[in-house]
N, C-alpha and C positions, 0 to 999 in steps of 0.2 A: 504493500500500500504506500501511494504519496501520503508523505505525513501530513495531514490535516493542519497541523501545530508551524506556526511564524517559526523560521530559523532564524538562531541569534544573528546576524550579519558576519563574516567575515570578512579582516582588512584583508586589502591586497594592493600593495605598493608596491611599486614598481623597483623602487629605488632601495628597495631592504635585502642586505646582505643575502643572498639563497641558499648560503650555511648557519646563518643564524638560527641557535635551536629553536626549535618547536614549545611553545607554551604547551606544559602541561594544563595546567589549574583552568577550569572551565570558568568562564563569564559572569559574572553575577547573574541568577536568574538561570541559567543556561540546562546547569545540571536538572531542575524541576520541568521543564520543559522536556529533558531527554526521558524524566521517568513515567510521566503522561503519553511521549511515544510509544515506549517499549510498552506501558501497560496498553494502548490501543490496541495496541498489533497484538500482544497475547490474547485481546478479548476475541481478534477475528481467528479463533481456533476454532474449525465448523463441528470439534464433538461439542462446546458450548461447556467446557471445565472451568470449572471455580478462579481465579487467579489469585495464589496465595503472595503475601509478602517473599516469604523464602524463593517462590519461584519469582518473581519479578525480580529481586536480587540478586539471584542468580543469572538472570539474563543479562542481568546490565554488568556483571562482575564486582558487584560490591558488598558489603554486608547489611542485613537488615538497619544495623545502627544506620547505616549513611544515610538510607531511606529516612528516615524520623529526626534527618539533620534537617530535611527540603521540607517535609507535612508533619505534623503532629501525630497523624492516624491515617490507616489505609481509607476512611470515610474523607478525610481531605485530598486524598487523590481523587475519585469520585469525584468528586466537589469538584477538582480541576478539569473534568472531562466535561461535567453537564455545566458547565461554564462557558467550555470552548461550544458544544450544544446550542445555547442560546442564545450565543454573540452570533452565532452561526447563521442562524435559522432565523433571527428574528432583524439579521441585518438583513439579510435577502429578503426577507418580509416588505421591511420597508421601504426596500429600493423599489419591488415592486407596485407596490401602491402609492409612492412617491410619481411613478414613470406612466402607469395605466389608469385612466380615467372609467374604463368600462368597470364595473365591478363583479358580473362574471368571469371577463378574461384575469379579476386579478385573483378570484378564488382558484381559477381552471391552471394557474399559475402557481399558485401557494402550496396546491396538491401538486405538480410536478416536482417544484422545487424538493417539499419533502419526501417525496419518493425516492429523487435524485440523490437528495443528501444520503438516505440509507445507503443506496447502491454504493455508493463511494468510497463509503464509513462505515462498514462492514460491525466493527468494534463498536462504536457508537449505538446500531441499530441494536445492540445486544443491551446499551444501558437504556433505549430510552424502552425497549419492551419491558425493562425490570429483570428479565436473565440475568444481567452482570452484577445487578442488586440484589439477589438471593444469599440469604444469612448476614447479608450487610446492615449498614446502622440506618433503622429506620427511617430518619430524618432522610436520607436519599430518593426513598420512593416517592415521600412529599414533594420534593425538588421539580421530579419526574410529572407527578401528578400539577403541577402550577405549568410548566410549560406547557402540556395539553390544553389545560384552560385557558393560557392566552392563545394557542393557535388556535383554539376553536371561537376564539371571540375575534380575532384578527376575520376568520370565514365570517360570521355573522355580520361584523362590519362590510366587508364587500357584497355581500347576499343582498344587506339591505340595502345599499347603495346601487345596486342593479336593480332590486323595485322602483327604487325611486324614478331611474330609468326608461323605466319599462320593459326592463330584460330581463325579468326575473317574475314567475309569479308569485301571489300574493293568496293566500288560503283563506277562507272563511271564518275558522279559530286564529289565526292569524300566529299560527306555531310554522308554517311554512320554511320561516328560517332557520330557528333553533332543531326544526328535524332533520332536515337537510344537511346544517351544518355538522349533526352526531353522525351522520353516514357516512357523508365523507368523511370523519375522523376515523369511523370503524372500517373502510375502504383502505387505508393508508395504512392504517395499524396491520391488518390484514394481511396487505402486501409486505411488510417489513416482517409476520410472524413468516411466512410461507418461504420467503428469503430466507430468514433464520434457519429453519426447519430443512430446509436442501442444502446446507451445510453452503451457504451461499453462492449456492448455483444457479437460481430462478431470480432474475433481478425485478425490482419491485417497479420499473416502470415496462417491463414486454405486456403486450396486450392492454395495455391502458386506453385504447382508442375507446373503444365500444364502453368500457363503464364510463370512464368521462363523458360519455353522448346522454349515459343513461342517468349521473348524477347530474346534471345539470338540463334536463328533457323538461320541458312546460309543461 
């Protein structure tokens, strides 16, 4: 996987000795970012195994202590993942609703986006179903469970916004949106569980034409 995660920059002058040794000691910042990597990329294991501190420290070659020099707790690495999650997901949110005026195309948009994001983020798709949070510290699932609720209120804001339009209809109980909007969430969720489940090998946007025709149908 391309790392998801900013890399620290690298200098590169021109004009510096090309035997001058190599810094060891990582960047301020640097080493926490490397153990959000490596724990991503352990989550894309398609059997779906637990990631223990031992084995995360072991991959990156250091000792648990080093680990608990960066986070306090394996829940604050966590934390650094459904972070990188909704900077992610809710910056692309608002580019597109910043950029698209229609509010259909910006819901029919919001679902690609996060179908996209699964497919890419493999490891990700694993914390935001709650797999990678199993036996983990509660507080995570909460985490998990507030992002859901602003994407499904981000849909209802464009839902309604395409009523207003006239691109959207309008139901008699006047729940039109808020049903709609839980379908597409249980449509998306769906597709990232059946991903998960093929050991990521059915990507969560193939065959998306025909339901997108059918979640967004007058």
């Amino acid at each position: 996987m391309n790392s998801p995660f900013n890399q620290v920059p690298m200098t590169n002058d021109s004009n510096q000795d090309a035997e001058a040794p190599v810094r060891k000691r990582p960047r301020p910042g640097e080493r926490r970012i490397q153990i959000l990597q490596v724990l991503a990329e352990m989550l894309e294991n398609p059997k779906g195994d637990r990631v223990t501190t031992a084995a995360l420290a072991a991959r990156l070659e250091v000792s648990e202590a080093a680990l608990y020099r960066h986070f306090a707790s394996k829940a604050q690495m966590f934390e650094g993942l459904i972070a990188f999650i909704e900077q992610t997901i809710f910056g692309l949110i608002n580019q597109i609703t910043e950029r698209e005026e229609a509010g259909d195309r910006q819901a029919q948009e919001i679902l690609m986006v996060l179908l996209g994001f699964g497919e890419k983020n493999p490891g990700m798709t694993r914390v935001l179903l709650g797999d990678a949070l199993w036996l983990e510290d509660e507080r995570l699932q909460d985490r998990i469970a507030q992002i859901f609720e602003r994407i499904e209120s981000s849909l209802k804001q464009s839902l309604r916004i395409a009523q207003t339009q006239g691109r959207f209809p309008q139901s008699a109980d006047g729940n039109e949106v808020s049903s709609r909007a839980a379908m597409m969430i249980s449509y998306v969720v769906g597709r990232w569980h059946r991903y998960a489940r093929s050991g990521f090998k059915k990507a969560p946007t193939e065959f998306s034409d025909l339901p997108m025709r059918v979640l967004f149908s007058v």
